[in-house]
N, CA, C and O of each residue as an XYZ file, in Angstrom:
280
protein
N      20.770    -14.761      9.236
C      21.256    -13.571      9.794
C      21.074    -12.356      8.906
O      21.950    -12.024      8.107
N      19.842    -11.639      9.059
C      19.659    -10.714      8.456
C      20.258     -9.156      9.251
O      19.990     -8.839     10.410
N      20.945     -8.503      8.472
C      21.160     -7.318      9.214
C      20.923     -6.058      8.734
O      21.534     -5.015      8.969
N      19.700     -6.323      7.835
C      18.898     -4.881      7.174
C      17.628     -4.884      7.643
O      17.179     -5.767      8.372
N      17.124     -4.089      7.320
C      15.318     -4.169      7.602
C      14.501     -4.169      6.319
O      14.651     -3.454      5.328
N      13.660     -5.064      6.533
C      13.191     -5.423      5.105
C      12.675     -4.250      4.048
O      12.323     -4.322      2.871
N      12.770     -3.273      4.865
C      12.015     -2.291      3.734
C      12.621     -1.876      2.966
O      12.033     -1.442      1.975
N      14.489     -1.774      3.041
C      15.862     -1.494      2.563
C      15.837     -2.768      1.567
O      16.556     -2.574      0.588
N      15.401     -3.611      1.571
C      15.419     -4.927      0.691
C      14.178     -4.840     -0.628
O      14.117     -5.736     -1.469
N      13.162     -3.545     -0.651
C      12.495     -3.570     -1.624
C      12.862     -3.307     -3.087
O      12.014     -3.399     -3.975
N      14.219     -2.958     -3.340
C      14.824     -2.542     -4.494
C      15.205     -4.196     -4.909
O      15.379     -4.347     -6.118
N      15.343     -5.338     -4.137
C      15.508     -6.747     -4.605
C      14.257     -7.276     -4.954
O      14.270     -7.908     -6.011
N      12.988     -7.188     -4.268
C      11.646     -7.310     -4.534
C      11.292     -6.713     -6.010
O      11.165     -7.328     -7.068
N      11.181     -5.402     -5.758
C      11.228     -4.850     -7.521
C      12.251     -5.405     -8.220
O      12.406     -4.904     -9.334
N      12.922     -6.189     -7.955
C      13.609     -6.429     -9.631
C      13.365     -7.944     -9.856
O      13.329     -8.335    -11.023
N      13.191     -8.842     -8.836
C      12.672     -9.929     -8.825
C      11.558     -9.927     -9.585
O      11.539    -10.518    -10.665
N      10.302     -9.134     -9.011
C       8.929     -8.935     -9.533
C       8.771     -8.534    -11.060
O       7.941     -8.992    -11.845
N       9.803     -7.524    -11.324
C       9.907     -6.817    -12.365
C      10.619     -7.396    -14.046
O      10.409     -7.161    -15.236
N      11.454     -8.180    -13.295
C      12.165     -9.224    -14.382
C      11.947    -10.658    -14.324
O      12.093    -11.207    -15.417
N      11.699    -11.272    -13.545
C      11.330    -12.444    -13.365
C      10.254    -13.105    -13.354
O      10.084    -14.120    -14.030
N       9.332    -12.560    -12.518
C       8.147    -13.009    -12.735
C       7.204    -13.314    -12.993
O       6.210    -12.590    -12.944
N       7.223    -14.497    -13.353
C       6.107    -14.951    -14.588
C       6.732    -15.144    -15.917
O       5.937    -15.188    -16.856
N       8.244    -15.292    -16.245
C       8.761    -15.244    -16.921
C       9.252    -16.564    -17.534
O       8.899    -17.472    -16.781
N      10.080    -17.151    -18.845
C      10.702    -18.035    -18.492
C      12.240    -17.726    -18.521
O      12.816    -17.088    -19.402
N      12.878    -18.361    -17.266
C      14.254    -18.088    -16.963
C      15.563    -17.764    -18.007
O      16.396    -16.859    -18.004
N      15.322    -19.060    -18.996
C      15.959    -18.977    -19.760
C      16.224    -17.947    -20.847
O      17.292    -17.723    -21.416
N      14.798    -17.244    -21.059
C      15.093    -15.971    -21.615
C      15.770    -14.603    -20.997
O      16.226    -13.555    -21.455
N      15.627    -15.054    -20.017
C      16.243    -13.735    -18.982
C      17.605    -13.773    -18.597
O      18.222    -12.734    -18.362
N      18.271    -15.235    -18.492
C      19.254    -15.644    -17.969
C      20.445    -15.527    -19.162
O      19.931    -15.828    -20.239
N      21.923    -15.172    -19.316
C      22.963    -15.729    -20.726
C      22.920    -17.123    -20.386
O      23.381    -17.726    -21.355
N      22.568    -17.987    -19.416
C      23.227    -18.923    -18.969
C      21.755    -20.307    -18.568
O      20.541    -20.115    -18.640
N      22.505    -21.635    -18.158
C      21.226    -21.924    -17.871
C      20.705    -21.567    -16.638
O      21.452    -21.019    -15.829
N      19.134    -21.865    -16.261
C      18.360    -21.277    -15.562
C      18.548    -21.979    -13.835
O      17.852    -21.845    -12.829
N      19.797    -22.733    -14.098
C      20.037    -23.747    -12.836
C      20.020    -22.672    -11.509
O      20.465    -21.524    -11.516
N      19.434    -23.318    -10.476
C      19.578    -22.810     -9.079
C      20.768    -22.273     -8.897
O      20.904    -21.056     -8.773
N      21.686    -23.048     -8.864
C      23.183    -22.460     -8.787
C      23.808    -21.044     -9.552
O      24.568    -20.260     -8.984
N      23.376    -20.912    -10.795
C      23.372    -19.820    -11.525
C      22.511    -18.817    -10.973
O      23.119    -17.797    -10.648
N      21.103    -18.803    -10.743
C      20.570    -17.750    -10.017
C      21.247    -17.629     -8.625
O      21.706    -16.486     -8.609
N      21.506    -18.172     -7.580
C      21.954    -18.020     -6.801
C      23.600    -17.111     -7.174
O      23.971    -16.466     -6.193
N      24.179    -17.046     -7.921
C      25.206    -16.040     -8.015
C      24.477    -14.993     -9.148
O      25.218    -14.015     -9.252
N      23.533    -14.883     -9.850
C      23.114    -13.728    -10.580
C      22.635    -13.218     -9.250
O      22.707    -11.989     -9.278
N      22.191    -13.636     -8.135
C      21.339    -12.826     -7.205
C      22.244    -12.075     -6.221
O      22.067    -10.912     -5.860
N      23.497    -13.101     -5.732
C      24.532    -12.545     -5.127
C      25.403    -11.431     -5.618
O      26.238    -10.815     -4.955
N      25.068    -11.253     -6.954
C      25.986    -10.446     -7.559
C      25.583     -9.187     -7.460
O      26.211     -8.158     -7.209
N      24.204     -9.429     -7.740
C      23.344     -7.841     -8.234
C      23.034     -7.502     -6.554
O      22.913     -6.344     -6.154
N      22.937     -8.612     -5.718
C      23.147     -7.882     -4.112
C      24.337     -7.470     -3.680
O      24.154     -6.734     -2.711
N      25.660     -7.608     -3.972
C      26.459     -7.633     -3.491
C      26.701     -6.338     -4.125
O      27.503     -5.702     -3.441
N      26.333     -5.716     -5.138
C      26.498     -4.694     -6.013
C      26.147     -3.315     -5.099
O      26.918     -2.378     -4.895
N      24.831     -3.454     -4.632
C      24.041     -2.761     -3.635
C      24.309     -2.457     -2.339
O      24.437     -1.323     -1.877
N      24.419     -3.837     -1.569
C      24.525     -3.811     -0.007
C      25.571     -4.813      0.023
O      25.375     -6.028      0.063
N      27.333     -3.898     -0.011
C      28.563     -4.645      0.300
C      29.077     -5.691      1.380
O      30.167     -6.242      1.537
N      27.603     -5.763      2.213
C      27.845     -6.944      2.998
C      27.329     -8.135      2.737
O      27.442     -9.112      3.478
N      26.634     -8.104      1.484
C      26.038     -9.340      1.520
C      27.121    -10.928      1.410
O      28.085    -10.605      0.716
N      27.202    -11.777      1.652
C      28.509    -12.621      2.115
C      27.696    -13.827      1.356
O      28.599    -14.469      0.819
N      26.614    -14.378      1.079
C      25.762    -15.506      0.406
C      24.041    -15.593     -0.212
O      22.917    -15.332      0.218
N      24.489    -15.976     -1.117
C      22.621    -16.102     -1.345
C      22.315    -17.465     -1.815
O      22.937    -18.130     -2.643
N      20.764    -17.914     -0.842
C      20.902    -19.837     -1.150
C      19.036    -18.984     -1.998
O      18.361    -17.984     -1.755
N      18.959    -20.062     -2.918
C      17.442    -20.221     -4.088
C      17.329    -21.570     -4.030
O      17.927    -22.540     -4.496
N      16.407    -21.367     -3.338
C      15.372    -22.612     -2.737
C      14.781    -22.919     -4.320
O      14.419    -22.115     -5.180
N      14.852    -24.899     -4.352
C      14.192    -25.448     -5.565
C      13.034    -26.329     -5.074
O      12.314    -27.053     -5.763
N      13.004    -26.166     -4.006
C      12.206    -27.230     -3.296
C      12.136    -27.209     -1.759
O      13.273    -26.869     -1.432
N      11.446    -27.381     -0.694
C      12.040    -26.649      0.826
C      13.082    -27.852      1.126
O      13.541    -27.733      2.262
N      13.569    -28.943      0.451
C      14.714    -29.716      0.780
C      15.925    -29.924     -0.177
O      16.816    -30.678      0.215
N      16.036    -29.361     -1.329
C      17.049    -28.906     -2.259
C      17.199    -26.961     -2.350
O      16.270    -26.158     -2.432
N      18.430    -26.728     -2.306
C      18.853    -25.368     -2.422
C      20.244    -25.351     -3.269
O      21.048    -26.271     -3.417
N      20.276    -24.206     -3.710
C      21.514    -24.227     -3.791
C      22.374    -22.617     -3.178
O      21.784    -21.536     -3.184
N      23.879    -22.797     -2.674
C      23.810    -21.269     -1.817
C      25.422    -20.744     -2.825
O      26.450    -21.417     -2.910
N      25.144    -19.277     -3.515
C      26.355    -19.101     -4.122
C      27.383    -18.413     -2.910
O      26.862    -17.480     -2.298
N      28.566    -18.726     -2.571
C      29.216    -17.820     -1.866
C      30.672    -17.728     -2.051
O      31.475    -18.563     -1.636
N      30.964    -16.636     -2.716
C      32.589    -16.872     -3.510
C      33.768    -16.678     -2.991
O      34.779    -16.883     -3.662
């Protein structure tokens, strides 16, 4: 259930792209680099932005996820 339009979502793209990628996690992260941990670093820094965001799941595999929602 998305209720933005993706082009409002490019400020998450740039920081994904911009800090992450190609990176290794652990240097980027205080914490370890577990799914579960990104999944609330991601919820956080969205929730910061766009006050509706309610969950974020980081896919480790298309049949393991993990979803932070507090």
């Amino acid at each position: 259930g998305f209720v933005r339009d993706y082009h409002e979502l490019a400020p998450l793209k740039a920081y994904i792209d911009n800090h992450f990628d190609h990176r290794h996690l652990n240097d980027i992260l205080n914490e370890a680099s577990t799914a579960e941990n990104l999944a609330r670093h991601f919820f956080d820094w969205c929730r910061a932005r766009w006050p509706e965001v309610s969950a974020v799941k980081v896919s480790e595999t298309p049949k393991t996820w993990a979803e932070y929602r507090p």
